[in-house]
Backbone bond lengths (Angstrom), bond angles and torsions (degrees), N, CA, C in turn:
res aa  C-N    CA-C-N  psi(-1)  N-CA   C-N-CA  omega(-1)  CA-C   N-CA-C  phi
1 X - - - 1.446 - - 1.517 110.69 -
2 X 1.501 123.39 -11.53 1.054 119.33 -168.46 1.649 139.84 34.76
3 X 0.897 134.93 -141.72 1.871 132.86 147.61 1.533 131.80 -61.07
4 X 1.276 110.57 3.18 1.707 121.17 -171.04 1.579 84.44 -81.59
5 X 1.614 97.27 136.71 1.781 107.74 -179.34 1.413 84.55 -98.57
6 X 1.548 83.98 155.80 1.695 128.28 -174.08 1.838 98.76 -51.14
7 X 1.138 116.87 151.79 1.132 107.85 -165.84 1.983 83.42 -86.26
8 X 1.525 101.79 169.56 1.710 105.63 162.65 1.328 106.91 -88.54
9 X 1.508 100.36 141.66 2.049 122.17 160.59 1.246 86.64 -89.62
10 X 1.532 94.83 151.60 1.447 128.09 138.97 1.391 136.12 -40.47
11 X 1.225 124.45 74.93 1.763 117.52 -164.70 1.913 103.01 -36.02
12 X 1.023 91.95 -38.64 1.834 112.90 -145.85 1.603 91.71 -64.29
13 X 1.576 101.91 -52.49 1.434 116.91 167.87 2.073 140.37 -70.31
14 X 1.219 91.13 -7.13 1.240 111.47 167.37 1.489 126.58 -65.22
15 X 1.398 108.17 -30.64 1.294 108.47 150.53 1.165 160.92 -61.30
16 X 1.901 133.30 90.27 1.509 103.19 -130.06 1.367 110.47 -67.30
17 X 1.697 141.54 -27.67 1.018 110.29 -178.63 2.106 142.07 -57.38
18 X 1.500 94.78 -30.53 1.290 110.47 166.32 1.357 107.99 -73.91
19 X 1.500 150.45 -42.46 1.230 146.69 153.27 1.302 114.37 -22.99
20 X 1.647 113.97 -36.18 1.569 122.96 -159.60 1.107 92.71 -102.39
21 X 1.919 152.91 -19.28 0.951 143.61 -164.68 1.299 94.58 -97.02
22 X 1.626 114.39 -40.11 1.916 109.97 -173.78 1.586 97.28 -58.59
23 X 1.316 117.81 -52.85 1.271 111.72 -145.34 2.180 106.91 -89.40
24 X 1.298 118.47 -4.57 1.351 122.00 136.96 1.556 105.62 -58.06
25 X 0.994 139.80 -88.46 1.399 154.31 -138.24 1.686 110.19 -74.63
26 X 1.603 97.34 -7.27 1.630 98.21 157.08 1.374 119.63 -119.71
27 X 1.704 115.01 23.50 1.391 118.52 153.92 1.568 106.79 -121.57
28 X 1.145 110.34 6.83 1.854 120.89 173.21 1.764 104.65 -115.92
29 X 0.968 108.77 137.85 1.591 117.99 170.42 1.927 109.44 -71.88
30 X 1.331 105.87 -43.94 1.846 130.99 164.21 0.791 116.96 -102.11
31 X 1.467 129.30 145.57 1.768 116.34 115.03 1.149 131.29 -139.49
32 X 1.345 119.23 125.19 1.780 94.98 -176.44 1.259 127.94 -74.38
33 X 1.324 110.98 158.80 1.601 123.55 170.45 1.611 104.96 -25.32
34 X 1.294 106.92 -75.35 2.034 98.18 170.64 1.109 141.87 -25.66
35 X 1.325 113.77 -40.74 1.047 133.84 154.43 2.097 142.09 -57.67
36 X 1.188 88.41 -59.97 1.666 108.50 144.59 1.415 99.36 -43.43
37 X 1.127 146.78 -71.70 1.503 138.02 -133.69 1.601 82.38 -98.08
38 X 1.265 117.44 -45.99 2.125 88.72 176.81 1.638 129.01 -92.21
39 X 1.234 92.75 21.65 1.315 114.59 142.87 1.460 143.02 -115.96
40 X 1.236 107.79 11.81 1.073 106.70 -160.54 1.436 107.39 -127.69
41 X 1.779 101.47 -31.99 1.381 112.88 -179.13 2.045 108.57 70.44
42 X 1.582 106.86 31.09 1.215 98.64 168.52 1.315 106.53 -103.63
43 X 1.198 103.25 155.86 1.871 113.61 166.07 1.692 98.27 -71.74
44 X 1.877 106.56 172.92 1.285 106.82 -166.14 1.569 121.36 -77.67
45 X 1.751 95.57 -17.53 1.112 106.22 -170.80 1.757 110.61 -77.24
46 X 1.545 92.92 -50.27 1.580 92.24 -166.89 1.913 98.23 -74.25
47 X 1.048 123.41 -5.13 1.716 102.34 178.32 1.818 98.23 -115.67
48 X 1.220 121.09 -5.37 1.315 103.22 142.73 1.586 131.67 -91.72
49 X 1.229 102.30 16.04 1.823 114.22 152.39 1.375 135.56 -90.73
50 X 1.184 105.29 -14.92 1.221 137.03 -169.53 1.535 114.94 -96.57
51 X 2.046 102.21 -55.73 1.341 78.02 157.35 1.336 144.51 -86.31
52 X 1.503 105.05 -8.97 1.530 127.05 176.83 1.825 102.85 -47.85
53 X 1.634 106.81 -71.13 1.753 117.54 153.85 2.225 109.36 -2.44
54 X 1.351 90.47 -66.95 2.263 94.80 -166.36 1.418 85.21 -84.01
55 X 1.518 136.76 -19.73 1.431 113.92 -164.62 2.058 102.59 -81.90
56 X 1.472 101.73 -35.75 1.495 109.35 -168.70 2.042 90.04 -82.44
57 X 1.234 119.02 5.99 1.591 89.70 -177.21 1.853 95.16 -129.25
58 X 1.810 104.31 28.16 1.358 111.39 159.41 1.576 91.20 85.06
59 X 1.099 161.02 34.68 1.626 138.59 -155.84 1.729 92.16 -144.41
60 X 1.258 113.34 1.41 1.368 98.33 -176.69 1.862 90.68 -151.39
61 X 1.594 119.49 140.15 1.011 136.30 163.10 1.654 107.44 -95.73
62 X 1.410 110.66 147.15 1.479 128.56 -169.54 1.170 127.01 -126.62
63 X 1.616 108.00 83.88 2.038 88.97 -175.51 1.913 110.56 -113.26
64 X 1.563 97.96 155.70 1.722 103.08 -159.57 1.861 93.90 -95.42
65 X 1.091 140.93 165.06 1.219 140.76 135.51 1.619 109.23 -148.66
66 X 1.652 94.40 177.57 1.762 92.90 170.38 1.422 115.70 -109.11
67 X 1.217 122.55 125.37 1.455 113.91 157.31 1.372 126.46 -109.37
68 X 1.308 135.78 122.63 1.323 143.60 -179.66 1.432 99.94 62.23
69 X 1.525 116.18 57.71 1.700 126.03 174.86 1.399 121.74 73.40
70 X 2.062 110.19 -7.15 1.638 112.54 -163.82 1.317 97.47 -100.12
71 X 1.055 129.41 166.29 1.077 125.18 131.23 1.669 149.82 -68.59
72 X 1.240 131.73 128.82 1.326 130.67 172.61 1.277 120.35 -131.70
73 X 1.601 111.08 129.39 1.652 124.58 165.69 1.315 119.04 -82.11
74 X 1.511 99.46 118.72 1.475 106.70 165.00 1.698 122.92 -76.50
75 X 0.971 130.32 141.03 1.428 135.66 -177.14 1.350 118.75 -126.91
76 X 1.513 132.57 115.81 1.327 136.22 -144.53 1.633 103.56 -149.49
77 X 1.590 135.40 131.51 1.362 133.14 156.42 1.498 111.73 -53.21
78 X 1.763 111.93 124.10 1.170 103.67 142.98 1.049 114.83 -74.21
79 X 1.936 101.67 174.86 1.420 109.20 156.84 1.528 128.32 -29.05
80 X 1.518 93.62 -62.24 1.628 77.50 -167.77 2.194 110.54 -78.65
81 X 0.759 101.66 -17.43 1.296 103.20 165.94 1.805 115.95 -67.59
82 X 1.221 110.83 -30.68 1.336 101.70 154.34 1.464 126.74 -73.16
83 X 1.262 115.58 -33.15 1.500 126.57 -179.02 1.747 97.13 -76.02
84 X 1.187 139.15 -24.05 1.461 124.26 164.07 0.899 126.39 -87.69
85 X 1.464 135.75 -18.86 0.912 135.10 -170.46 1.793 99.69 -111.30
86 X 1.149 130.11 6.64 1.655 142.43 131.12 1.553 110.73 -50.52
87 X 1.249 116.37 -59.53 1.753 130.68 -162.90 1.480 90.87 -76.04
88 X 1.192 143.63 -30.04 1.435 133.32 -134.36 1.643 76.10 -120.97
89 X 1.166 147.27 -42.81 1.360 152.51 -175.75 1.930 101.47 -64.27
90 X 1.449 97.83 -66.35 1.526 92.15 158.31 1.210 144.66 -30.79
91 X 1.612 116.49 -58.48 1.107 126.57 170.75 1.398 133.09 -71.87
92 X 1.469 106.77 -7.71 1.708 128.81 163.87 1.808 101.67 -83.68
93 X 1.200 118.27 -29.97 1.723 110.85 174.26 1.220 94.91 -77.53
94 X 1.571 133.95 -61.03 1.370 109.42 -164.33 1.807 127.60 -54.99
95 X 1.381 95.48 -22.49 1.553 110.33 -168.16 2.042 89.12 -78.76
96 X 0.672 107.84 -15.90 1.830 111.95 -164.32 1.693 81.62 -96.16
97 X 1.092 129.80 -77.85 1.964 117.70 163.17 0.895 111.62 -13.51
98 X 1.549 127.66 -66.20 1.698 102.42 -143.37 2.158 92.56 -100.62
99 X 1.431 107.42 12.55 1.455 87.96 173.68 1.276 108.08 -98.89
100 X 1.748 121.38 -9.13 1.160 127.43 155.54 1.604 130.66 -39.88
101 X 1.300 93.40 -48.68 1.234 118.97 -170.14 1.383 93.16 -85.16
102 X 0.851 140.05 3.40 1.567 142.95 170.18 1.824 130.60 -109.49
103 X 1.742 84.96 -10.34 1.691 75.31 168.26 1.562 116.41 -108.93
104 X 1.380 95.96 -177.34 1.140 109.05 -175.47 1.715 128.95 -61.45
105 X 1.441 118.26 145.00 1.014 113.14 -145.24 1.885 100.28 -81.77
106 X 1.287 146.03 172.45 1.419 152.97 -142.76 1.890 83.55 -96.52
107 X 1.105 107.39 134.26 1.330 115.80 173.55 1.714 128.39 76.80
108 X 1.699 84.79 -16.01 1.686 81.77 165.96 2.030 118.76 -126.32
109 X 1.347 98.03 145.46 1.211 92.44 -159.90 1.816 98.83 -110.62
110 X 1.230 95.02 172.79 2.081 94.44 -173.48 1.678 104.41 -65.43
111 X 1.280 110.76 121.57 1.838 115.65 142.94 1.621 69.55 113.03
112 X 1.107 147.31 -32.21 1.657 139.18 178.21 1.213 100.40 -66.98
113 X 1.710 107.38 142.74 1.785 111.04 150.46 0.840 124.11 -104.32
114 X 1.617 137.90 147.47 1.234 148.33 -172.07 1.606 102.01 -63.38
């Protein structure tokens, strides 16, 4: 790895549940809140904090409708929430590279010599 600095994470994304909502919601076009929570296994409070969190830092679009008299929120990547959570996916492969490149070699183990 030499002197090349660590690439930057995503603070925003460092969190696994929001990690887990970007990275549903960039193999889903939707999803609703209902959904999130039976997948996710969050209560309403803590995964409507969470998404509130990507909605106030622009990374998630929000639309309301009614179905069968209820209400449901749709939850969708913007652009730029797709474009960070691209960079932030990136920068978890490079960090997964250079720890590659950091272990130990097949057959030899620490304080042993080959």
């Amino acid at each position: 790895m030499g002197d090349d600095p660590l690439p930057v994470l995503d603070r925003l994304l460092e969190h696994g549940v929001r990690l887990a909502i970007c990275v549903l919601l960039a193999r889903h076009e939707e999803m609703s809140f209902r959904r999130f929570k039976e997948l996710l296994g969050e209560t309403d409070g803590s995964l409507g904090a969470q998404l509130r969190r990507l909605e106030d830092a622009g990374y998630l679009t929000v639309r309301k409708e009614f179905e069968n008299r209820r209400p449901v929120t749709w939850y969708a990547l913007s652009a730029r929430g797709r474009k960070a959570v691209r960079a932030h996916l990136d920068a978890l492969q490079s960090l997964i590279h250079a720890a590659g490149a950091l272990a130990p070699r097949r057959g030899h183990r620490g304080g042993e010599t080959p």
